[in-house]
C-alpha positions as CSV (number, residue, x, y, z in Angstrom):
1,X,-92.6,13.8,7.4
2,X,-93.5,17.1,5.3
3,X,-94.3,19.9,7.9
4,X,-93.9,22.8,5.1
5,X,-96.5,20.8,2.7
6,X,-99.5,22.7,1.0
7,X,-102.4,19.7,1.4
8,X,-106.3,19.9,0.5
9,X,-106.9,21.2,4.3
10,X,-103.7,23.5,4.6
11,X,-104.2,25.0,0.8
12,X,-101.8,27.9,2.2
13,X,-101.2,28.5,-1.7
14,X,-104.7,30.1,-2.1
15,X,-105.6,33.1,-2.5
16,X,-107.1,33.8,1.0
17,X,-104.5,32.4,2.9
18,X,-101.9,34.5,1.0
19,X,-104.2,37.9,1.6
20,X,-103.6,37.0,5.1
21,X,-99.7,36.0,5.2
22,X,-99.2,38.9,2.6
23,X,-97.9,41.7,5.8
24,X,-95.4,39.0,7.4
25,X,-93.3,38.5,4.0
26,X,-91.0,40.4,5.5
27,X,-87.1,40.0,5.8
28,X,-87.1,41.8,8.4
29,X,-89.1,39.6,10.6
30,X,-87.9,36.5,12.3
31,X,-89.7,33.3,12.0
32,X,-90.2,33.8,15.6
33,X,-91.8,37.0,14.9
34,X,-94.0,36.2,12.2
35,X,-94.8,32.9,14.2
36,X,-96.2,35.1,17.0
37,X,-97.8,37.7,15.4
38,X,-99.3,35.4,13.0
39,X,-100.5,33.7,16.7
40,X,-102.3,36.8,18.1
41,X,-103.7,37.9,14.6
42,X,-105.6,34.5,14.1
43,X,-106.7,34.0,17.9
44,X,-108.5,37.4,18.1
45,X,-109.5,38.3,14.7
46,X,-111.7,34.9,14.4
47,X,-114.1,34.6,17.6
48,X,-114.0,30.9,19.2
49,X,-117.5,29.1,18.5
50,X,-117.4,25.5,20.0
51,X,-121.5,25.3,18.9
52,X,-121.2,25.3,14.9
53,X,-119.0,21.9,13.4
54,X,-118.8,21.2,9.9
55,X,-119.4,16.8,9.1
56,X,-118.2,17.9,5.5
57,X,-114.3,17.2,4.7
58,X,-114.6,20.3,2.8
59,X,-115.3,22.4,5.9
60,X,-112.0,22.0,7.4
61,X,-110.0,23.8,4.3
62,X,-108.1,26.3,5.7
63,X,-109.0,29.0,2.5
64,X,-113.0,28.2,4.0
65,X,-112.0,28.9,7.4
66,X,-110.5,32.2,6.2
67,X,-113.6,33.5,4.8
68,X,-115.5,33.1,8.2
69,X,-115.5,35.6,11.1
70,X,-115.3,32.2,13.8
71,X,-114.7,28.9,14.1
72,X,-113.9,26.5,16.5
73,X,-110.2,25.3,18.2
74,X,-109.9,23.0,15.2
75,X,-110.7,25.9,12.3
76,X,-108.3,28.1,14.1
77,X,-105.7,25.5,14.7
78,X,-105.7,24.5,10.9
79,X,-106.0,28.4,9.7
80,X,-102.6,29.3,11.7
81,X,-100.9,25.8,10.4
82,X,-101.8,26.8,6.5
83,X,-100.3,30.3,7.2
84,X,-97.0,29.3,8.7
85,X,-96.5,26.8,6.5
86,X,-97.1,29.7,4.0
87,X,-94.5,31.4,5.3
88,X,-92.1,28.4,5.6
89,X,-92.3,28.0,8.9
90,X,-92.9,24.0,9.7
91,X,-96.3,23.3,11.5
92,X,-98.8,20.4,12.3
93,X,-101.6,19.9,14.1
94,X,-101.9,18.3,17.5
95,X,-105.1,17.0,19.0
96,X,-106.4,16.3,22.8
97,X,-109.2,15.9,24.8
98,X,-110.0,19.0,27.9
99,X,-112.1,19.7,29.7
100,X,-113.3,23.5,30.8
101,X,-114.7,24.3,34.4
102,X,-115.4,27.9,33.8
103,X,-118.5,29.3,32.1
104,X,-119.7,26.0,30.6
105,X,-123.3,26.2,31.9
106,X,-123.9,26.4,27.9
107,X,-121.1,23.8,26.8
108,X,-123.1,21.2,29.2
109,X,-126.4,22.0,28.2
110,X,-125.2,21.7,23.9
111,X,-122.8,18.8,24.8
112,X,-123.6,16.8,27.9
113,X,-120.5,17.6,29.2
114,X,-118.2,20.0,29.8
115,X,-115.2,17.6,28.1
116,X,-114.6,18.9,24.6
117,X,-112.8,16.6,21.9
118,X,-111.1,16.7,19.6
119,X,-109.5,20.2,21.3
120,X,-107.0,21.4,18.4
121,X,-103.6,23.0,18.7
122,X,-100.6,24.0,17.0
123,X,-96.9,22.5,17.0
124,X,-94.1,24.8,15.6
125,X,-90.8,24.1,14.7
126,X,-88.9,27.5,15.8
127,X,-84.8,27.6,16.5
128,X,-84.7,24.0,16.5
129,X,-87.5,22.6,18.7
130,X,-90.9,22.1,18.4
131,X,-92.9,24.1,20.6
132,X,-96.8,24.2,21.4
133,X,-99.5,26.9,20.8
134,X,-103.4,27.1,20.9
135,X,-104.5,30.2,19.2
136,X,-108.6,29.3,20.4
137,X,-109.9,31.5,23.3
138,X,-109.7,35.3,21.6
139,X,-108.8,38.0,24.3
140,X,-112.7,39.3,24.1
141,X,-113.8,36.2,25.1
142,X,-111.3,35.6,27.9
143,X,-112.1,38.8,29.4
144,X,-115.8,37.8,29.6
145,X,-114.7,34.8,31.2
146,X,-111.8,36.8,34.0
147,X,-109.2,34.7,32.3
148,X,-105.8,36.3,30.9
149,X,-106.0,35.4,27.3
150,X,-103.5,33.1,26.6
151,X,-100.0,34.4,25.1
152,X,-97.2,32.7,22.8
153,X,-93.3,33.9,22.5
154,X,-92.4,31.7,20.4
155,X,-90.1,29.7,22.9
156,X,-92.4,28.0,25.4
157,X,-95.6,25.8,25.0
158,X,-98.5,27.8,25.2
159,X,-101.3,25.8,25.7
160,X,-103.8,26.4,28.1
161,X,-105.2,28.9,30.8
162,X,-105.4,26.6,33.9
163,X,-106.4,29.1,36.3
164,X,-108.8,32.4,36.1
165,X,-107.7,35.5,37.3
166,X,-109.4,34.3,40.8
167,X,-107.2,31.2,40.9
168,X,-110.2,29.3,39.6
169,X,-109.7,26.1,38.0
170,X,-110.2,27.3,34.2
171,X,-108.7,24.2,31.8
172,X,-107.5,21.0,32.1
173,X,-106.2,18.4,29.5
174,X,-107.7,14.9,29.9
175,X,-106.1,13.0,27.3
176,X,-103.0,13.4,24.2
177,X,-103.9,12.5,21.0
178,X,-100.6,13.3,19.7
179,X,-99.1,15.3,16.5
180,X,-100.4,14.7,12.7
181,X,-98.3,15.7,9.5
182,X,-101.8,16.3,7.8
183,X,-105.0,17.1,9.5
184,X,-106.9,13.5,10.2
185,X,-110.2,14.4,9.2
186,X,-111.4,10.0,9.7
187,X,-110.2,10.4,13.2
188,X,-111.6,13.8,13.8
189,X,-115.3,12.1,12.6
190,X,-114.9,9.0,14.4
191,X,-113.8,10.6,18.2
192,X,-116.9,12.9,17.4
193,X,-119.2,10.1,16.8
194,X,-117.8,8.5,19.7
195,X,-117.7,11.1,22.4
196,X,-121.5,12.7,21.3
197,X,-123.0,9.9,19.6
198,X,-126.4,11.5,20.2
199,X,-125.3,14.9,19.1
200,X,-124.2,13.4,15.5
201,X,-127.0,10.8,15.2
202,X,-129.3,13.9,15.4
203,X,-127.4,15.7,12.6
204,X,-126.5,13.1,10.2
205,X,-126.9,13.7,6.8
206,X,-126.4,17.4,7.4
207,X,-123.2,19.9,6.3
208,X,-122.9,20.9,10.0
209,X,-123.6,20.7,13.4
210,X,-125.4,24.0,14.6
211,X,-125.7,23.8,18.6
């Protein structure tokens, strides 16, 4: 398995993903470091949007992501994989099915549900291990919803907010789709069509899903 590989979806050798990696080409920063401040620089500079997905292969290129101002748990996941691997710093993407219980008067209305899927996140190989990080919910956004936004050292899995700040059930994880070396866009398509077959049946034929 090649977890430092520049592929069409983690193109880290273009010219937006470099703009972004350019500040943590730094000796004097760990891979640790640049791991988690690469972490927090991608979860709050592009604001999670669960209502806009492309059906286009082409939309899931991490140099495309770049250029946008949001994007959903998968955008961000594959944005932060392209810019470690940039960096040399082994990453691949890991998939799930959650489900949210706070705010998601909206998500059930869009979705018929409040389960999301595929839910994206990142693994990172750092000191040896592989550890887990989901750069999705910005800290705006968590703060609208009284939930600490969700932080990464570079040594534990980071993966969720389970509880709010009231001890409310926030997040759960439903099911593990496990780890890919390369993003699986087929699979990504077919669990869609699956999980919100009336959702896609209604957009087919379109670039994107606009909820």
């Amino acid at each position: 398995m090649d977890y430092l590989a520049s592929t069409y979806f983690f193109d880290y050798k273009a010219e937006e993903i470099q703009e972004l990696i350019k500040e943590f080409k730094n000796d004097t920063l760990t891979a640790k470091e640049k791991a988690v401040q690469l972490y927090i620089k991608i979860r709050d500079n592009w604001r999670y949007d669960p209502y806009n997905i492309s059906l286009l292969k082409n939309g899931y290129i991490a140099s495309s992501i770049a250029k946008k101002t949001k994007g959903h748990c998968v955008d961000k996941s594959i944005l932060l994989i392209a810019c470690l691997r940039g960096l040399g710093i082994p990453a691949r993407i890991h998939l799930a099915k959650v489900k949210n219980h706070i705010g998601v008067e909206r998500l059930t209305e869009k979705f018929g549900t409040n389960e999301l899927t595929p839910h994206g996140m990142v693994n990172i190989y750092l000191n040896e291990k592989w550890v887990k990080a989901s750069p999705a919910f910005n800290a705006s956004l968590c703060r609208k919803c009284n939930v600490s936004p969700l932080e990464f050292d570079g040594e534990n899995d980071s993966i969720f907010q389970e509880y709010n700040n009231e001890g409310n059930v926030f997040m759960e994880y439903l099911e593990d789709y496990g780890h890919f070396e390369d993003l699986p866009i087929d699979f990504i398509f077919n669990n869609m069509k699956e999980h919100y077959p009336q959702i896609v049946e209604k957009y087919q034929g379109l670039d994107a899903i606009k909820l």
